[in-house]
SENU-544848 format. One line per field, with one value per residue: residue number from 1; chain; z, x, y of N, C-alpha, C in turn; residue in one letter. Coordinates in nm, 3 decimals. Layout:
<sites>
num	(NUM, ...)
chaine	(A, ...)
n.pz	(Z, ...)
n.px	(X, ...)
n.py	(Y, ...)
ca.pz	(Z, ...)
ca.px	(X, ...)
ca.py	(Y, ...)
c.pz	(Z, ...)
c.px	(X, ...)
c.py	(Y, ...)
residu	(a, ...)
</sites>
This chain:
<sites>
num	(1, 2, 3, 4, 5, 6, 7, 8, 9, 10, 11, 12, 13, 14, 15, 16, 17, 18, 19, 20, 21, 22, 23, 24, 25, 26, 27, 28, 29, 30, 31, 32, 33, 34, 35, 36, 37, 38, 39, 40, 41, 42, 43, 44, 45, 46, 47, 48, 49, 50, 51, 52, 53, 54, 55, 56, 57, 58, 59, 60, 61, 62, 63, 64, 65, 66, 67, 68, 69, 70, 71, 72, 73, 74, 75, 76, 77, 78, 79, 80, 81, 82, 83, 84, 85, 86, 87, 88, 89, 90, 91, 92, 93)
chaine	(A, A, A, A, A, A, A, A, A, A, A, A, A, A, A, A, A, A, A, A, A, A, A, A, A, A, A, A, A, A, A, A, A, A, A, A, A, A, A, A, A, A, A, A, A, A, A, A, A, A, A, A, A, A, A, A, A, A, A, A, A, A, A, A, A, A, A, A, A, A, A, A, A, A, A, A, A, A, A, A, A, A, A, A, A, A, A, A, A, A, A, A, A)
n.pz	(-1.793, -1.694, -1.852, -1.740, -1.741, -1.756, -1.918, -1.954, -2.064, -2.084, -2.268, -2.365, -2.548, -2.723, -2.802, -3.062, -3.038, -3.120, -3.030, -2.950, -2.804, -2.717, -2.700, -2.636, -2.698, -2.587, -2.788, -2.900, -2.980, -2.810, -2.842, -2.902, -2.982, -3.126, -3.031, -3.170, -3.049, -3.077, -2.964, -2.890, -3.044, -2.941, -2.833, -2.572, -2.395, -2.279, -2.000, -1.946, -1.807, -1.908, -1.828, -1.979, -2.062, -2.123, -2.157, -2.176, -2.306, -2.164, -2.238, -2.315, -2.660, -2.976, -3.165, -3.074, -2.835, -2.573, -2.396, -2.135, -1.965, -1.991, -2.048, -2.284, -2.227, -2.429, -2.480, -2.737, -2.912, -3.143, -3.277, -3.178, -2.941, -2.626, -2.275, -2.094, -1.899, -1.773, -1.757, -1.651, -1.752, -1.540, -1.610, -1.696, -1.495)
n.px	(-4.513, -4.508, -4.499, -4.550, -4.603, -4.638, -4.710, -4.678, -4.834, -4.579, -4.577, -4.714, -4.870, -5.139, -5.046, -4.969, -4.937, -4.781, -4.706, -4.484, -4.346, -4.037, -3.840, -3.547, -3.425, -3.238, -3.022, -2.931, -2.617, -2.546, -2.593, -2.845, -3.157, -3.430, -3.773, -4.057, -4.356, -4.662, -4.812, -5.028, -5.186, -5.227, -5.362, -5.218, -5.368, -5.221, -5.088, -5.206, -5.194, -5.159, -5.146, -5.002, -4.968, -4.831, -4.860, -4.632, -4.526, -4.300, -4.290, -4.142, -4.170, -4.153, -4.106, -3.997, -3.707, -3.615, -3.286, -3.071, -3.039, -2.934, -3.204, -3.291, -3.558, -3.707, -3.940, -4.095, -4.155, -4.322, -4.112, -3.897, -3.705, -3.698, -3.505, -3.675, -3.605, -3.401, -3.471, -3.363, -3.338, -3.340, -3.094, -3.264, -3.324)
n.py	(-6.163, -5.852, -5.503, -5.209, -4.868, -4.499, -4.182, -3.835, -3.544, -3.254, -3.057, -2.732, -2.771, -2.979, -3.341, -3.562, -3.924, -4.179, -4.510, -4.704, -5.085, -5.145, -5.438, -5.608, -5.884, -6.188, -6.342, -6.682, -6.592, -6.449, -6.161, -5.931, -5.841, -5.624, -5.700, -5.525, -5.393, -5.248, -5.055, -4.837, -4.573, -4.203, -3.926, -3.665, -3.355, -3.122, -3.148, -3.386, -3.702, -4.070, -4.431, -4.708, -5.029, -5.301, -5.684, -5.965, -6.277, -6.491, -6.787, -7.044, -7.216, -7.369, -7.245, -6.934, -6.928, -6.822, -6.658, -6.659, -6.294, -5.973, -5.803, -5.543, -5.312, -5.088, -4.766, -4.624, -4.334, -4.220, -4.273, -4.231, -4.358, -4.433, -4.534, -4.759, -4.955, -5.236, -5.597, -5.895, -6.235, -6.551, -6.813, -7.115, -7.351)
ca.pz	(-1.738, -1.777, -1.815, -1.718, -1.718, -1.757, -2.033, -1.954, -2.188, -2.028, -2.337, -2.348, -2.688, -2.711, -2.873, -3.127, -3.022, -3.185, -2.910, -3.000, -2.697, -2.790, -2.576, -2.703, -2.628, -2.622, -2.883, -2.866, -2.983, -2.666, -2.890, -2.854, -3.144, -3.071, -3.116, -3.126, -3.028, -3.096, -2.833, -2.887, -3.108, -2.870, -2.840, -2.533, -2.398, -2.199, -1.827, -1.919, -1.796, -1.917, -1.822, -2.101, -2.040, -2.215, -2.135, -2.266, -2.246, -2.186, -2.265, -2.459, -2.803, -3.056, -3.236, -2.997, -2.717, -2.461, -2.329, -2.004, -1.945, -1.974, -2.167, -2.254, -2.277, -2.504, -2.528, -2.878, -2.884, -3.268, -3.365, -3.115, -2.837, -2.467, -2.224, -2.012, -1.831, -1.815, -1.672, -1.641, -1.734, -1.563, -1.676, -1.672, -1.423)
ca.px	(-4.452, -4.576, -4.409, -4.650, -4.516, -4.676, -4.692, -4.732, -4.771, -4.549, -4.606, -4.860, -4.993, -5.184, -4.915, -5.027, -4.832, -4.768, -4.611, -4.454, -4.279, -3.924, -3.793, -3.428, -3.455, -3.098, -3.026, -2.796, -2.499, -2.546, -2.642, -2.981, -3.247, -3.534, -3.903, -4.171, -4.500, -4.743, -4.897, -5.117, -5.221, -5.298, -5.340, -5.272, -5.350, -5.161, -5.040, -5.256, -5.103, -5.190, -5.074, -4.999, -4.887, -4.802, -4.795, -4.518, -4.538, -4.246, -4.279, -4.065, -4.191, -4.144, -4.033, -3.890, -3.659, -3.583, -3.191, -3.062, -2.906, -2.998, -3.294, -3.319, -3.675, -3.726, -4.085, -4.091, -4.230, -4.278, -3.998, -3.793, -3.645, -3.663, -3.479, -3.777, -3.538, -3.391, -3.482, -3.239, -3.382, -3.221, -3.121, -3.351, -3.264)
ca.py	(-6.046, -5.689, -5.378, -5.096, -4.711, -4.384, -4.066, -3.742, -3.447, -3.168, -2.944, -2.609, -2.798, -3.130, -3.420, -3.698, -4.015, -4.342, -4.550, -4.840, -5.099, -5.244, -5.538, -5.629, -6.028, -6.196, -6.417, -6.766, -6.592, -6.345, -6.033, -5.870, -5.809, -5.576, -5.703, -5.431, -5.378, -5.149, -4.983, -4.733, -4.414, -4.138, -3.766, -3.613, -3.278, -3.053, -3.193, -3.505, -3.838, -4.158, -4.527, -4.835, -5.125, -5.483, -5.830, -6.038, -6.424, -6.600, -6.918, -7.121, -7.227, -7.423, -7.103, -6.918, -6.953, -6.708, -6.676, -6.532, -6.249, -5.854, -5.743, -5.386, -5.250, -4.893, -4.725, -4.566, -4.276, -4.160, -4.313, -4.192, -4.468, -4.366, -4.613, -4.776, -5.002, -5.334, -5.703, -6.030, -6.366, -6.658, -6.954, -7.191, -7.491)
c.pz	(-1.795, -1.779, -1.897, -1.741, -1.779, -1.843, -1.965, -2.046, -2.083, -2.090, -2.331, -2.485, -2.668, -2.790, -2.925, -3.066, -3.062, -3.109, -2.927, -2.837, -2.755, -2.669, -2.687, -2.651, -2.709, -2.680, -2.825, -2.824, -2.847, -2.728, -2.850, -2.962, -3.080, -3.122, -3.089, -3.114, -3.031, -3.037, -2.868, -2.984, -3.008, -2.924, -2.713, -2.495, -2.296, -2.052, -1.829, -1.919, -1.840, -1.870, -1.916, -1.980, -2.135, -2.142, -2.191, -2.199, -2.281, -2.215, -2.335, -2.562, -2.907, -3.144, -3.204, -2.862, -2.651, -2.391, -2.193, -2.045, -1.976, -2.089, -2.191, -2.312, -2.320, -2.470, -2.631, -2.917, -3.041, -3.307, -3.314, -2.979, -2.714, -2.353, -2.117, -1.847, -1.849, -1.754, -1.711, -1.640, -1.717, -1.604, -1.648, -1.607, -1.453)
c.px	(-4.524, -4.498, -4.560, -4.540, -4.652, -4.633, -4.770, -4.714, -4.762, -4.537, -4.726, -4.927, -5.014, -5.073, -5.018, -4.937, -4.854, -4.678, -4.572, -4.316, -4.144, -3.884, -3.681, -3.405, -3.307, -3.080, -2.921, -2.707, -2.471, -2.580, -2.751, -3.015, -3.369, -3.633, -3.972, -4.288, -4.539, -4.843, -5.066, -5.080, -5.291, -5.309, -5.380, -5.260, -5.273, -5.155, -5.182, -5.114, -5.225, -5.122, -5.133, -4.925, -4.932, -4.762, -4.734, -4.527, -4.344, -4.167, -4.225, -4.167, -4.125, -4.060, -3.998, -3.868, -3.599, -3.431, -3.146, -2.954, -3.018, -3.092, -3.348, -3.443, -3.658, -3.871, -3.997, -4.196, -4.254, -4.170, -3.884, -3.762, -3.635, -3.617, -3.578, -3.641, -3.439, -3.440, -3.376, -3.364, -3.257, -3.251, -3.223, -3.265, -3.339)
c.py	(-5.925, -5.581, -5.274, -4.954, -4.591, -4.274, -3.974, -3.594, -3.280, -3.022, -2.841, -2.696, -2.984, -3.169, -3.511, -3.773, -4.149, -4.380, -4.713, -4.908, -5.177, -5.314, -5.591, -5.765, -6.071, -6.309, -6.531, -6.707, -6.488, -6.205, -5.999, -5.792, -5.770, -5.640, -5.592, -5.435, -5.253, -5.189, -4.944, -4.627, -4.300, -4.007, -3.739, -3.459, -3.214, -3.064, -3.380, -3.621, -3.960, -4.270, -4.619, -4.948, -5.261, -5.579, -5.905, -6.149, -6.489, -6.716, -6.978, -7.187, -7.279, -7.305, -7.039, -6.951, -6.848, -6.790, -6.617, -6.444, -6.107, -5.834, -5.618, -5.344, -5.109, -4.887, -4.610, -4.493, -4.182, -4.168, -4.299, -4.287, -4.352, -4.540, -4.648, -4.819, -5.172, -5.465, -5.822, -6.151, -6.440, -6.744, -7.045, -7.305, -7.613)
residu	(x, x, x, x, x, x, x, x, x, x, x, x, x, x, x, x, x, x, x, x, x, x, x, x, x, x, x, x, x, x, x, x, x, x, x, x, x, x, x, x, x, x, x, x, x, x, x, x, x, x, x, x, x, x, x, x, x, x, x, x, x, x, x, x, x, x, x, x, x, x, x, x, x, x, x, x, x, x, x, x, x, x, x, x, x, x, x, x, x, x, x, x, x)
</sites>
């Protein structure tokens, strides 16, 4: 799976950004525990857009197992959480 999206810097001054991706993957008990990824280190300047994106596998594993049910993606933007969106894994049949 990928989750692509887009940054644009709507400020008059260039931005540093450390962009980190959180995916909140739902555990047995039905809770949800973020993993993160790290993105990217950028800098950009003024009305620049960029696009990121990440591929996420998956696959069941020996070590982990993927449950169904809602998974809430963040992008983390210096530390600060922005709601990307969410996806639903189903059960496996």
């Amino acid at each position: 799976m990928t989750i692509a999206f887009e940054l644009t810097n709507t400020e008059p001054q260039a931005q540093d950004l450390l962009v980190h991706l959180a995916v909140h993957y739902v555990k047995a008990s039905g809770q949800a525990k973020a993993k993160v990824f790290k993105l990217k280190t950028l800098e950009l300047t003024p009305g620049q857009t960029t696009m990121l994106a990440k591929t996420l596998s998956l696959k069941e594993r020996s070590t982990r197992k993927h449950y169904p049910g809602p998974h809430q993606v963040d992008v983390v933007l210096n530390g600060e959480p922005q709601r990307l969106g969410t996806f639903d894994l189903l059960k496996n049949r």
